[in-house]
C-alpha positions as CSV (number, residue, x, y, z in Angstrom):
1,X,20.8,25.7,108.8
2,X,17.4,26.2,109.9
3,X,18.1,28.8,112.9
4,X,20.6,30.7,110.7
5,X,17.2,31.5,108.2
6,X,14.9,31.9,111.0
7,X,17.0,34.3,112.1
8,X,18.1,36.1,108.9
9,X,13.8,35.6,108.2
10,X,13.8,38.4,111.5
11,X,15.7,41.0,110.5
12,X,14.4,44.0,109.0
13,X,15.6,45.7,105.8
14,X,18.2,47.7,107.8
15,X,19.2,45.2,109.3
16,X,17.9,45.3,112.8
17,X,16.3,42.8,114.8
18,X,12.1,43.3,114.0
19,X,10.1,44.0,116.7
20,X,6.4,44.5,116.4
21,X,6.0,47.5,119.1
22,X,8.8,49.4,117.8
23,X,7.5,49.3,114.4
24,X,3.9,50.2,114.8
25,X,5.2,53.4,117.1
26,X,7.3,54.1,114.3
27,X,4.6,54.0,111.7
28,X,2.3,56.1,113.9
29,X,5.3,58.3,114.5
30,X,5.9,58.9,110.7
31,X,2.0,59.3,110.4
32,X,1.6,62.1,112.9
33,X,4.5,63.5,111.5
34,X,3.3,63.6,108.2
35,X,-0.4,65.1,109.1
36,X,1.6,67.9,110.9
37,X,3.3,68.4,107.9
38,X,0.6,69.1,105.8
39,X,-2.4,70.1,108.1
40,X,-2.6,73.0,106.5
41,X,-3.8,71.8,103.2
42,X,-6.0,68.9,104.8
43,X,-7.5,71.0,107.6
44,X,-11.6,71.8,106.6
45,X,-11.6,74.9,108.2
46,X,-9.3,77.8,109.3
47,X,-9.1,77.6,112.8
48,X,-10.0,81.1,113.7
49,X,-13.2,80.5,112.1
50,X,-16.9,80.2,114.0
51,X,-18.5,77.9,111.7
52,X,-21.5,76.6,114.5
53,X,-23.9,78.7,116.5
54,X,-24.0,75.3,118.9
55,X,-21.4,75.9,121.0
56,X,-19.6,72.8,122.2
57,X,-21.8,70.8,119.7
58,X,-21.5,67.3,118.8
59,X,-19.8,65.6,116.4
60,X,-21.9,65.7,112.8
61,X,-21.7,66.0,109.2
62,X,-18.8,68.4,108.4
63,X,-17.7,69.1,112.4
64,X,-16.0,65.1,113.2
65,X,-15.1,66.2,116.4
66,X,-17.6,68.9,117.4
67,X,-17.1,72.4,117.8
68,X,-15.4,74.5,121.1
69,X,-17.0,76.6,123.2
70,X,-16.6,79.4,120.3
71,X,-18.3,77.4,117.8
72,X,-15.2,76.7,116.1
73,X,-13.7,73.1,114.2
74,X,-12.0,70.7,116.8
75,X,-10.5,68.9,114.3
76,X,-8.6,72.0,112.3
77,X,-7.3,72.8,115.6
78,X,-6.5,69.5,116.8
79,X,-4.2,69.4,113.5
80,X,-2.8,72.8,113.4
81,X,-1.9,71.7,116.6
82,X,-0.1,68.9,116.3
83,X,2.1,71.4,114.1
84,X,3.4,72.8,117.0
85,X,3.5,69.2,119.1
86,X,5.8,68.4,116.2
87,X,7.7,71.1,116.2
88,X,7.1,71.8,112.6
C-alpha cells in the first residue's frame, strides 16, 4: 500500500510521471512564450529609437542591458526579438 501512494504521490495533474527537468523547461518555455506575446506592451522603448549618445554603453538606470552600437535599447530589442524566435 505504501508503493502504490508513493507512486500515485509522483504523478502530475495530467497524469504523467513528474520530472523536475521537464517541468522547469516547460515553465521557462511558457515564460518566453508569454514575454514574446506581449513585448510589445512591456518593452521601454521602441526599438528604432536612439535613446544614448554612448554608444555601446553599459548597463544603467533605464538602459538594463546597455545600448548597441546606435545608441539604441538592448533589451526592447532582445524582446521584440524573441517575437520572431517564437514565431509569434
Amino acid at each position: 500500500m505504501t508503493m502504490a501512494r508513493a507512486t500515485a504521490s509522483r504523478r502530475s495533474f495530467l497524469g504523467h510521471s513528474y520530472n523536475l527537468v521537464g517541468t522547469v523547461a516547460a515553465l521557462v518555455i511558457l515564460a518566453w512564450t508569454l514575454v514574446a506575446i506581449f513585448a510589445p506592451y512591456i518593452i521601454p522603448h521602441s526599438i528604432g529609437d536612439i535613446v544614448d549618445d554612448d554608444y555601446f554603453g553599459p548597463m544603467r538606470q533605464g538602459l538594463w542591458l546597455g545600448s548597441d552600437y546606435l545608441g539604441r535599447d538592448m533589451l526592447s530589442r532582445v524582446l521584440m526579438g524573441a517575437r520572431y524566435t517564437v514565431g509569434i
